[in-house]
N, C-alpha and C positions, 0 to 999 in steps of 0.2 A: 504494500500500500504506500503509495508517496504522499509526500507532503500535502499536494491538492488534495486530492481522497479524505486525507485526515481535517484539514481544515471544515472542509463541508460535512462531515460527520461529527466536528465539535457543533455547529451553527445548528443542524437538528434537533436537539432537545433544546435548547434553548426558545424554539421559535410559538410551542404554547405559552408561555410566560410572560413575551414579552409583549406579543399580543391581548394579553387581558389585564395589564397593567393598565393605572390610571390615566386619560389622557390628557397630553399634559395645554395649557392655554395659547395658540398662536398669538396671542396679542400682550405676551410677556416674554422676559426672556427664559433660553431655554437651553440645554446641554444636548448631544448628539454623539456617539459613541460605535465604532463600524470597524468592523473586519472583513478583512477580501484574500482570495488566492486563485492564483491564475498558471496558465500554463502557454508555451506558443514556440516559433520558431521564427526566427529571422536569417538571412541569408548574405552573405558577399559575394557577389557576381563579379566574375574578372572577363572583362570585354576587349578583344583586339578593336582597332579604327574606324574598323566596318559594323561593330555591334554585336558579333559573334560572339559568343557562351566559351571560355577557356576552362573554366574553373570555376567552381561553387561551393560555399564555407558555408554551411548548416549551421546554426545555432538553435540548439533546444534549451528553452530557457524556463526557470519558474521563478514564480512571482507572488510575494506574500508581502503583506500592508497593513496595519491600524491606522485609526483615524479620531481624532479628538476634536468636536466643534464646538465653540459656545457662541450664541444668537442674542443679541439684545437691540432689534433694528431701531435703527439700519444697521450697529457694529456685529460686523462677523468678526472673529477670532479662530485660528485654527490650528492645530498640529497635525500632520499625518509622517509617518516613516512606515521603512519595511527594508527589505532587502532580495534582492534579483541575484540570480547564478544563471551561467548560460556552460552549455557542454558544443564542445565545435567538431565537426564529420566534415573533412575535406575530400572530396571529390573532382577528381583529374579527369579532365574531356582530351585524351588525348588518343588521335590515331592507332596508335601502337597498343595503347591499354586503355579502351575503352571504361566509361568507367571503374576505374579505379579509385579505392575509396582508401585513403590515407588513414593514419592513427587520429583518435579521437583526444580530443586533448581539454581540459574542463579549467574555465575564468576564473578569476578569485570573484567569490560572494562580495557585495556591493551593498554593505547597510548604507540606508539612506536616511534624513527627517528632512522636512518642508514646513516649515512656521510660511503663517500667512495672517494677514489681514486686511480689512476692507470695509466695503459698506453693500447693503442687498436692500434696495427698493423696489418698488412696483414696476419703475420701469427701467433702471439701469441696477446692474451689477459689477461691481468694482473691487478684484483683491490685489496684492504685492506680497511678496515672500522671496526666499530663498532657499533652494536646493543645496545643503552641505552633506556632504560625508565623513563628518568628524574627522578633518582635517588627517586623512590618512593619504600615505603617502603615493601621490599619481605616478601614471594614469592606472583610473580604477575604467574598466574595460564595463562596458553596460551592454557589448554587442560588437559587431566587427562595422559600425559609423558612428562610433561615439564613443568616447574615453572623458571623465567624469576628472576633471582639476580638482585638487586638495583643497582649493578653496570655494568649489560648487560654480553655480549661474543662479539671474534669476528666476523667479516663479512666478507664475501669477494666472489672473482670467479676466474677462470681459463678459457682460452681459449687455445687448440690445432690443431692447421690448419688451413688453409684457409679460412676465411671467407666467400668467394665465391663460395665455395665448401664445403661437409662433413666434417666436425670438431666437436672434441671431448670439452665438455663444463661441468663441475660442479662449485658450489657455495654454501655459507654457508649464512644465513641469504639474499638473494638478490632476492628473488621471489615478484615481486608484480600483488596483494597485495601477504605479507607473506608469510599465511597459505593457502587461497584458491587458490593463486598464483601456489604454486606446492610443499608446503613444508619447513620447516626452513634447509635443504640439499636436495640437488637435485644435477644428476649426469645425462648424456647422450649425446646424440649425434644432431649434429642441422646441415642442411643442405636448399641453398636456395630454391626456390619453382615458379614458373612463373617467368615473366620477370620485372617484378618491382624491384626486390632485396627482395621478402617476404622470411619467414626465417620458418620452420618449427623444433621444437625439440621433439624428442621424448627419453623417458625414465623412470628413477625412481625416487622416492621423500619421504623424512621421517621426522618423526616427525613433529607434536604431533600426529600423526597417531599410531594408533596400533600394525601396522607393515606397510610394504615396499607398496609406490601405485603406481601404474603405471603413469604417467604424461605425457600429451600432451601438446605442448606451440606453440604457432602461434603467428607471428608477418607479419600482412596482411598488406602493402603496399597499402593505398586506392589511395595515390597519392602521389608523392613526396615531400608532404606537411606532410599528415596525414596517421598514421598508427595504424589498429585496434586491441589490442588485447587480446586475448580470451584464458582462459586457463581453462584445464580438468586435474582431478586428480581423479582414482576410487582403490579401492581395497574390494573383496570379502574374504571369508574365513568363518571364527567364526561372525565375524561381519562387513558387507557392512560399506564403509566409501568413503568419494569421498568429493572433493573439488571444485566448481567450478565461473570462474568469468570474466566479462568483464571490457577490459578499453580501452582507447584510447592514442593515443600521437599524439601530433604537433611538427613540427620544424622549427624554429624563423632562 
């Protein structure tokens, strides 16, 4: 049983409880508390001039994240971290040795945290933050197009429109988790879904990906308590890569 496996099988019993817990008032402030794990693979494609396929570096990666919110609008406040491992399968396109699959060779694990802060209105949403790695000594490898500086980058997101309606959403380092979350950037559109308040996003997401992946985000309102959610990220081409993962959140 890996890591994923196990995280979704801690989130199970927990999920009668949190649902019949008291609800807590939208129009005070309020605590938010979430865990996610994810699984995926990302790829380096090695291209001669003309665009042909030489080489291709696999990476299968996993992905686990907590998450800490406190709400007193408009102030958000936030912490989230986790940490990513990716394992690399090189694959030789060559003539003589068709497929040929090199030695498998596994990244150093990449703990991460993201403090953020900002403001959430009705009609705009506004955080800042920064992505560190506890000043550990680079580069911390997140994938084969991105190596992670000692002293981070930064974070953040944007909100345009309505919440309650289609509005325009991107962000920089804020997917959790991460990578299999939908991306260290991601840009698109999020609009609600049922009558809970569920929120659906659909769009695109990059890096450490090979190029551009499509991204789907859900956030499932199981109850006004608890909300489930689930994110996909895929991209075809030279070389399939896709991200995907479940978490959940409570609100205290």
């Amino acid at each position: 049983m890996n890591l994923f496996q196990k995280s979704i099988l801690m989130l199970a019993p927990l999920s009668p409880y949190l649902t019949n817990l008291p609800v807590p008032d939208d129009t005070v402030s309020h605590w938010s508390v979430g865990v996610a794990a994810g699984i995926g693979k990302m790829a380096d494609v090695s291209r001669t001039c003309e665009g042909n396929v030489i080489s291709v570096e696999n990476y299968q990666y996993s992905d686990v994240a907590a998450a800490v919110r406190y709400t007193d609008e408009p102030l958000t406040v936030s912490l989230s971290g986790g940490t990513s491992t990716a394992w690399m399968e090189h694959i030789q396109y060559d003539p003589m040795q068709p497929s040929a699959v090199g030695p498998n060779l596994q990244t150093k694990a990449v703990p991460y945290c993201v403090p953020m802060v900002g403001i959430d209105t009705k009609y705009i949403g506004l955080e800042v933050g920064w992505l560190t790695t506890f000043g550990q000594a680079a580069p911390l490898s997140l994938g084969p197009h991105y190596d992670l500086e000692e002293n981070g980058f930064p974070a953040g997101s944007i909100r345009l429109g309505n919440r309650a309606k289609a509005h325009f959403s991107a962000g920089i380092a804020r997917n959790f988790p991460l990578i299999a979350g939908g991306g260290l950037i991601d840009l698109g559109v999020a609009r609600p879904i049922g009558e809970k308040g569920s929120q659906l996003f659909f769009g695109f997401g990059a890096l450490p990906y090979d190029g551009i992946i499509f991204s789907l985000k859900a956030d499932l309102n199981l109850s006004d308590r608890f909300t489930l959610v689930p994110r996909l990220g895929v991209k075809g081409g030279d070389a399939f890569e896709y991200g995907l993962s479940i978490g959940g959140r409570a609100k205290f």
